[in-house]
C-alpha positions in Angstrom: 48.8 -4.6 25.3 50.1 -8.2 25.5 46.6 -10.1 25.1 47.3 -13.3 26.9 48.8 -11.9 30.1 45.7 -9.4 30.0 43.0 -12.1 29.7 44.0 -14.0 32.4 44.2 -10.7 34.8 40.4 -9.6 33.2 39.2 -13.7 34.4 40.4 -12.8 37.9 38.4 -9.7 37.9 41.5 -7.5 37.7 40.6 -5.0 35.5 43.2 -2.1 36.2 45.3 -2.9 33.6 42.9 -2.8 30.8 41.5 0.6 32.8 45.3 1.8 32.4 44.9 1.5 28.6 41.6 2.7 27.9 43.4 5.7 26.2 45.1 3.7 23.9 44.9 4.4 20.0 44.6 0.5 19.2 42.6 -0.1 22.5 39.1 -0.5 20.4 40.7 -3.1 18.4 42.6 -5.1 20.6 39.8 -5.1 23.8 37.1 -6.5 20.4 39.4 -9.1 19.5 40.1 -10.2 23.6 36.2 -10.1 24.1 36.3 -12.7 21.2 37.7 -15.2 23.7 36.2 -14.5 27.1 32.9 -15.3 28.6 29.6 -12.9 28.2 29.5 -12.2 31.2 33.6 -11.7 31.8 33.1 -9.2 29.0 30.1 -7.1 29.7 31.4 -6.5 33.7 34.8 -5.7 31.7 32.9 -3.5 29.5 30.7 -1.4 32.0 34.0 -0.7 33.9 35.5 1.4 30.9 35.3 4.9 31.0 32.4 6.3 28.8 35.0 7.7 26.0 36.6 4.2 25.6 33.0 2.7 25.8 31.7 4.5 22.5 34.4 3.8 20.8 35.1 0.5 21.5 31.4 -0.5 21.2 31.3 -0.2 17.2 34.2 -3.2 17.2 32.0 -5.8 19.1 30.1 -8.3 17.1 26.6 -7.8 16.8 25.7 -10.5 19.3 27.7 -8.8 22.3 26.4 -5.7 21.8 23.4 -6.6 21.8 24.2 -8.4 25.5 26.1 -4.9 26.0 23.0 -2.3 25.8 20.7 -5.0 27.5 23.2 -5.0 30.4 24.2 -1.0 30.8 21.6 0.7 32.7 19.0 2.8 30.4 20.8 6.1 31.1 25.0 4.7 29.8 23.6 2.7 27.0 21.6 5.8 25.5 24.9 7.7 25.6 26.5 4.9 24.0 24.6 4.9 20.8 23.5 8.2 20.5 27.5 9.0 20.0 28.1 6.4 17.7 28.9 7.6 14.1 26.2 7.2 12.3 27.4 4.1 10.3 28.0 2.4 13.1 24.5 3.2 15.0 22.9 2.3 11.8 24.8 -0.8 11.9 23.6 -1.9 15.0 20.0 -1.4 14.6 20.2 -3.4 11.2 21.1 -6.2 12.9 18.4 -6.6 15.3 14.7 -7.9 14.4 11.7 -5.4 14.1 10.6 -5.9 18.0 14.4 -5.2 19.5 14.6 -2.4 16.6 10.8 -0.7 18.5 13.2 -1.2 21.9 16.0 0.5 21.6 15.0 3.5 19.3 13.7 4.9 22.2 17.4 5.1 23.9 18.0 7.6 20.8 17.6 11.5 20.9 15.2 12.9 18.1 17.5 13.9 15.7 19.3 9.9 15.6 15.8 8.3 15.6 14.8 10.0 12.7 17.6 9.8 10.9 18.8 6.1 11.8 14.8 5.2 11.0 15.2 7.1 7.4 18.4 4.9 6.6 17.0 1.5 7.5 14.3 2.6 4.9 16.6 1.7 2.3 17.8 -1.5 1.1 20.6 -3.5 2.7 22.6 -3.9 0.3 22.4 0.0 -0.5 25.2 2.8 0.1 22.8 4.2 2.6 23.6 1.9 5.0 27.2 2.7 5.4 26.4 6.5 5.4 28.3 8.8 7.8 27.0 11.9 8.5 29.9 13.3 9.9 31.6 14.9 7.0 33.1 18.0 6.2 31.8 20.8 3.7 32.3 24.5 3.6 31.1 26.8 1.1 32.7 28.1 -2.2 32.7 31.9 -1.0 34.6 31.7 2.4 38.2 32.0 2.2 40.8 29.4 3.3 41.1 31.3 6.8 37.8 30.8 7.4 37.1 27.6 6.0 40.1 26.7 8.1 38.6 28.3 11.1 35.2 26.5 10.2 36.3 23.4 10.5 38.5 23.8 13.6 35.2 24.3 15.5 32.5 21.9 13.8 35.0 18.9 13.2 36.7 15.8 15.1 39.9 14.2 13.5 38.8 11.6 11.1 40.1 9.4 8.0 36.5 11.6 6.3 37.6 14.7 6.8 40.8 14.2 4.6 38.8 15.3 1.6 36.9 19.1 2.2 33.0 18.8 0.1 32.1 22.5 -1.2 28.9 23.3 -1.2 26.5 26.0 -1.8 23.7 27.6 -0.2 21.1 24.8 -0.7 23.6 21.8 0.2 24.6 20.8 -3.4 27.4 19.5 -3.9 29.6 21.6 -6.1 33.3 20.2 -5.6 35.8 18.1 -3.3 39.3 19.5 -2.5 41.7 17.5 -0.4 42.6 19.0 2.9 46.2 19.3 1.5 45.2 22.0 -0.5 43.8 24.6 2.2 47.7 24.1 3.8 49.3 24.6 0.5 47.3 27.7 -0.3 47.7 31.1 0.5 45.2 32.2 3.2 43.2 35.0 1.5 42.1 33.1 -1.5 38.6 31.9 -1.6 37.2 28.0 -1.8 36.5 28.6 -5.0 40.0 29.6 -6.1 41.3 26.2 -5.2 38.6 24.3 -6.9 38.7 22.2 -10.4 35.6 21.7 -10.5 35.7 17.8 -10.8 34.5 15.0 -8.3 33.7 11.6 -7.4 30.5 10.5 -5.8 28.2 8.0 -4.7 24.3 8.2 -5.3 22.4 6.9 -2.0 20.6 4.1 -3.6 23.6 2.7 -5.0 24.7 -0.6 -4.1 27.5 -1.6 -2.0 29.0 -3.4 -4.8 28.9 -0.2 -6.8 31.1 1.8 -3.8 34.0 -1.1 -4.2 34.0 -0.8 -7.7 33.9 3.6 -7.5 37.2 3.1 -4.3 39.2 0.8 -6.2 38.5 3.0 -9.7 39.6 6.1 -7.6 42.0 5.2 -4.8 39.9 7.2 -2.4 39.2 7.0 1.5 36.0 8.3 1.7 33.5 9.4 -1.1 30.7 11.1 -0.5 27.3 10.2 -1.2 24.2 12.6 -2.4 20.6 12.3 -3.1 18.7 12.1 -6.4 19.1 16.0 -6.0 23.0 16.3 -5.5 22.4 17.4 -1.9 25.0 16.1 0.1 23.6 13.6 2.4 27.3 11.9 3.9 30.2 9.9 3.5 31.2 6.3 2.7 34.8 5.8 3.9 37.1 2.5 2.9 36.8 0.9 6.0 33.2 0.8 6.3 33.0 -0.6 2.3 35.8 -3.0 2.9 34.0 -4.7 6.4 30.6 -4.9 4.3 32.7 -7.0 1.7 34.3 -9.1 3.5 31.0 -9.9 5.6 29.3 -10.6 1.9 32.5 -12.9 1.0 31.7 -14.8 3.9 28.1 -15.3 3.0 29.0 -16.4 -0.3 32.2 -19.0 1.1 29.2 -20.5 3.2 26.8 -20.7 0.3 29.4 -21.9 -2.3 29.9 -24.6 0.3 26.2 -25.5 0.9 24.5 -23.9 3.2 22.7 -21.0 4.4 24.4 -17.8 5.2 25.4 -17.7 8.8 24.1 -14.6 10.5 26.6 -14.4 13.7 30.5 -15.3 13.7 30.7 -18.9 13.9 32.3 -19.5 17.2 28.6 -17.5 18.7 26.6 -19.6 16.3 24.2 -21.7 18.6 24.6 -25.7 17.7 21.0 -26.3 16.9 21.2 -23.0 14.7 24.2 -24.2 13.3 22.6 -28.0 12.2 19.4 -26.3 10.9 21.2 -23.9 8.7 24.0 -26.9 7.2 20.6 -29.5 7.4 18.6 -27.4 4.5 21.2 -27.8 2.0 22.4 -31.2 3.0 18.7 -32.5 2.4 17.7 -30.5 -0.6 21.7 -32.2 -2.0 20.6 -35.4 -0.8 17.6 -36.1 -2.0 18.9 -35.0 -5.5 21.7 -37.7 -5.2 19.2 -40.2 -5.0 18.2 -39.1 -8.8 21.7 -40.6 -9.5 20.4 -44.3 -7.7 17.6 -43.6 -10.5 19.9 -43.6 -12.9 22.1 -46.0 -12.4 19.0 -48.5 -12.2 18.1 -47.4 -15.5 21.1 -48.9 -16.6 21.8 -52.2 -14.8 21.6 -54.0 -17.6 24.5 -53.2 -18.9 25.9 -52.6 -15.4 25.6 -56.6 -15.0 27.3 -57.0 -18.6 30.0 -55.0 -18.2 31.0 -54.4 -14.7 34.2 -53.1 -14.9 32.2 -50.3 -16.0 31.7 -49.7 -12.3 34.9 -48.8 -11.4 35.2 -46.1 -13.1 31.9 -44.1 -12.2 33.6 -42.6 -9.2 36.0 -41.2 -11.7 33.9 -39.9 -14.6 31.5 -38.5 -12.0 34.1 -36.8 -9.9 36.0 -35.2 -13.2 32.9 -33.8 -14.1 31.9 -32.0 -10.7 35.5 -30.8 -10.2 35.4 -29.5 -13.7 31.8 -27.8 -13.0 32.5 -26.3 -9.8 35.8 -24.8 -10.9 33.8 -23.2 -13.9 30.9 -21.8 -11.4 33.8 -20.3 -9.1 35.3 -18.3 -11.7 32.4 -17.0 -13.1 31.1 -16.3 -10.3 34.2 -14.3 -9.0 34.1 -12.4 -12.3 30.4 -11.3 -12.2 31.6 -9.9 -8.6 34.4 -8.1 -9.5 32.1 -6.7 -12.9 34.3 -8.2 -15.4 31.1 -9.9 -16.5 27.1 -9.9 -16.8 24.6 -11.8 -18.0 24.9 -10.5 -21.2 27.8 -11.8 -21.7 26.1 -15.1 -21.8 27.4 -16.3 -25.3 31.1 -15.2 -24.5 30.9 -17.5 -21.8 29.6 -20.0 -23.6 32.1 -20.3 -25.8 35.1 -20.1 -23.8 33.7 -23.0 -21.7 32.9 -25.4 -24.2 36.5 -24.9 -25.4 37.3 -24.7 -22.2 35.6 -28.3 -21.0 36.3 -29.7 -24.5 40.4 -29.5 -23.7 39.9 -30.4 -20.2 37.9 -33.5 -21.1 40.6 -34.2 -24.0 43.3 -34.0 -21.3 41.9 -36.1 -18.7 39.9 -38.8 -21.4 43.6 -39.2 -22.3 45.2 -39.6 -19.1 42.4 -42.0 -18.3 43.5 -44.2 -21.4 46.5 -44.5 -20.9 45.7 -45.4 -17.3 43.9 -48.6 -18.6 46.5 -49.2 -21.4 49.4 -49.6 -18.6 47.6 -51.6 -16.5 46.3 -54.0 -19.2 50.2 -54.1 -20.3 51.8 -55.0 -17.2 49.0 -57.2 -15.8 48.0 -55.1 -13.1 44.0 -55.8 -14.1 42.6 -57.4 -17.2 39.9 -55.4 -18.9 39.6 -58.4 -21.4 40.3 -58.9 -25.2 38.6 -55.9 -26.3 40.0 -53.5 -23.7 41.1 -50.5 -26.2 37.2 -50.5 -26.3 37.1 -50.0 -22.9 39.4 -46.7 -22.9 37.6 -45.6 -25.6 34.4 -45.5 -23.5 36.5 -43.5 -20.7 37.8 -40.9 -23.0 34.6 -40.2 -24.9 32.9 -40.3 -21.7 35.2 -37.8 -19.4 34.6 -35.9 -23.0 31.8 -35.4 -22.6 31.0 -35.5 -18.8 33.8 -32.6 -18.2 32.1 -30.4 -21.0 28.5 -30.4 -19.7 30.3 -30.1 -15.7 31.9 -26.9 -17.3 29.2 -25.8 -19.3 26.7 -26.6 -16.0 29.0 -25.0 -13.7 29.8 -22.0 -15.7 26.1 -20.9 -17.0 24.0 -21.7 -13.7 25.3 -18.7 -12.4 24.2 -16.9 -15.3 20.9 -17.7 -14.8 20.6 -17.2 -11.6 21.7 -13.5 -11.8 19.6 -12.4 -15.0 16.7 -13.9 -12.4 17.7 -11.8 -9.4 18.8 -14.2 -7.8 22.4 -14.8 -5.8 24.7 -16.4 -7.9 26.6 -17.9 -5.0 23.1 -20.0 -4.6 25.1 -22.4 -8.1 27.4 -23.6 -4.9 29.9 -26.4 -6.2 28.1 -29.1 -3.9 25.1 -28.0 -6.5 26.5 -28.5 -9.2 28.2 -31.8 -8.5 25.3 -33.3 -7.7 23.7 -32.3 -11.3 26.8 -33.2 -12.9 26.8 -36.6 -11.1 23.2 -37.2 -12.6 23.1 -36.1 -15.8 27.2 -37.8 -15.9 26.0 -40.8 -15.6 23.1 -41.1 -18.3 26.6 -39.2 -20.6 29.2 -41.9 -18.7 26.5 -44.8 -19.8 25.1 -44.2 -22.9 28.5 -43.6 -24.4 28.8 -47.1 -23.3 26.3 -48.3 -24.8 27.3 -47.0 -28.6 31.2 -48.5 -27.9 30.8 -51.5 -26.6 27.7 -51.9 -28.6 28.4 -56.3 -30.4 31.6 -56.8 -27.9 30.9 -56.6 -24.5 27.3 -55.6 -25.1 
């Protein structure tokens, strides 16, 4: 489907060409991202004119706002169909995303089997493997043979990237084994399950977290793993897809966090503006209010503002060496505790490396900043007076110090804040410039003080 000629035939209500591909492989995909850039109420008459096939599936690729719209708008009877064929991931999905009252709404639309199951997931945590959990898997038993495991799964199965990997299990729903699909082809049709197994597999448990999936796909190179209870019964699957989408939704929470601001909790472009300015506002107050500390500050030290004022012009860059310095430290740490390269534990190691870390930095830039005032002195460009070596002196023992405690500030904040619990993405780098700026300052001034101390002091 060419997108743009489609859009404008689907604004002048001429929807027979988007009918015409409704059996399309890609047509989910491509009708979610051309719903991205039509009106609500362009999409939803679009939408209740699919056939009922393309309506399940494409109804799982929506965002969360529009379908919400999408089930309000479908009469009772279409919208019931809708979600009680959705895989179970995706139905799950849906219902985490509304608030408790819509949640009391729409169960109803769901047969008994659904309710009780979707209402036994959203028991568990978010961030838990539960809540990617497919129940449509595969699994045969060790005794059958491949003929009638083969058989077996002919009749109970639909084509999906979860049933590439056969689960054996035994009477009582244990798991006992996985065997790719490849296998039962390979195989010679009167041996058993059992024959073909190695006894060896890969699984999630279904309180894990989400983070613990990525790490188990990525260990593993697998599709789908599947996921058991605290008893080894086999409860589902958790395919790629499904893991990769829940990490790239919890990047962008932590992009908006590092930049200072709540979480947004619908794409941006369906982000209302008033919710929009209250969730950038919080931050912005909380980050401006502790830039006022740095007015503090800088009144404690007038005195020798108003005795040496050239000391002034270089606040902006002490103060901005130090945040940069801080928030590149927070970044990578931060990164690293994602991707489990480190814990809190590792608290001293970190330590270490940043001090050295901030200690070369500051070395680097304290020089450049000399030399800066050295050239200028030299060629007459500004005169920082007799005693102007002093001067660079104060610069590169100050942007010593300042880019050490920005690095130090910026690298153990997130430390903290995970050994409490607490989201690391929280240290954002608008955070920790503003303590950097500070505490910079009272570092910038009172190295001041101590150099210039019987010149310009």
């Amino acid at each position: 489907m060419v997108l743009e000629d489609l859009k404008e035939k689907v604004l002048d209500g001429n929807l027979s060409e988007l009918l015409l591909h409704s059996n399309d492989e890609d047509f989910p995909t491509e009708v979610a991202k051309l719903f991205e850039e039509l009106p609500d109420d362009v999409c939803l008459t679009a939408f209740n004119a699919l056939p009922e096939a393309a309506q399940i599936k494409t109804f799982s690729f929506l965002d969360n706002v529009l379908q919400r719209k999408v089930v309000d708008h479908l009469p009772r009877i279409k919208a019931a169909i809708v979600l009680n064929n959705l895989e179970s991931n995706d139905r799950l999905a849906f219902f985490d995303s509304l608030n408790a009252w819509d949640v009391s709404e729409f169960i109803s639309f769901l047969d008994e089997k659904n309710k009780r199951a979707t209402l036994d997931l959203l028991g568990y945590p978010e961030q838990s493997v539960a809540r990617l959990i497919n129940t449509a898997f595969t699994a045969v038993r060790k005794e059958m043979t491949i003929t009638e495991a083969m058989r077996h799964l002919r009749h109970h199965y639909t084509d999906s990237e979860a049933s590439n990997m056969i689960y054996v299990v035994d009477s009582d729903g244990h798991l006992v084994d996985d065997i790719p699909i490849r296998r039962l082809v390979l195989n010679e049709p009167t041996q058993t399950i059992e024959d073909i197994m190695d006894g060896s597999y890969v699984k999630l448990n279904i309180q894990d977290k989400i983070e613990d999936a990525i790490t188990k796909f990525k260990e593993y190179d697998r599709v789908a793993l599947p996921v058991t209870n605290q008893h080894n019964v086999l409860m589902g699957v958790v395919t790629v897809d499904d893991v990769i989408d829940e990490a790239e939704e919890q990047d962008t929470k932590d992009m908006q966090q590092f930049g200072g601001m709540e979480s947004l909790d619908m794409p941006y472009v369906r982000t209302p503006f008033f919710t929009l300015i209250r969730k950038r506002a919080g931050w912005l107050i909380i980050l401006f209010l502790s830039e006022m500390l740095t007015a503090t500050a800088m009144g404690h030290f007038a005195d020798v503002i108003q005795k040496v004022t050239l000391l002034a012009l270089f606040i902006p860059l002490v103060m901005s060496s130090g945040g940069n310095s801080g928030s590149q430290a927070a970044t990578l740490v931060i990164r690293a505790m994602a991707l489990k390269e480190l814990s809190p534990r590792d608290w001293w190691y970190i330590m270490r490396r940043e001090a050295s870390s901030g200690l070369t930095l500051g070395i680097i830039l304290g020089t450049i900043g000399f030399i800066r005032i050295a050239i200028w002195q030299t060629f007459g460009w500004w005169n920082y007076g007799a005693h102007w070596p002093l001067v660079g002196i104060t610069i590169f023992f100050g942007l010593i110090g300042i880019v050490m405690w920005g690095t130090l500030s910026g690298a153990m904040i997130p430390v903290i804040l995970k050994s409490l619990k607490l989201d690391p993405a929280a240290s954002s780098a608008p955070f920790v410039a503003t303590l950097v700026d500070v505490t910079g300052l009272i570092i910038y001034f009172s190295v001041a003080m101590i150099v210039l101390k019987g010149t310009y002091l």
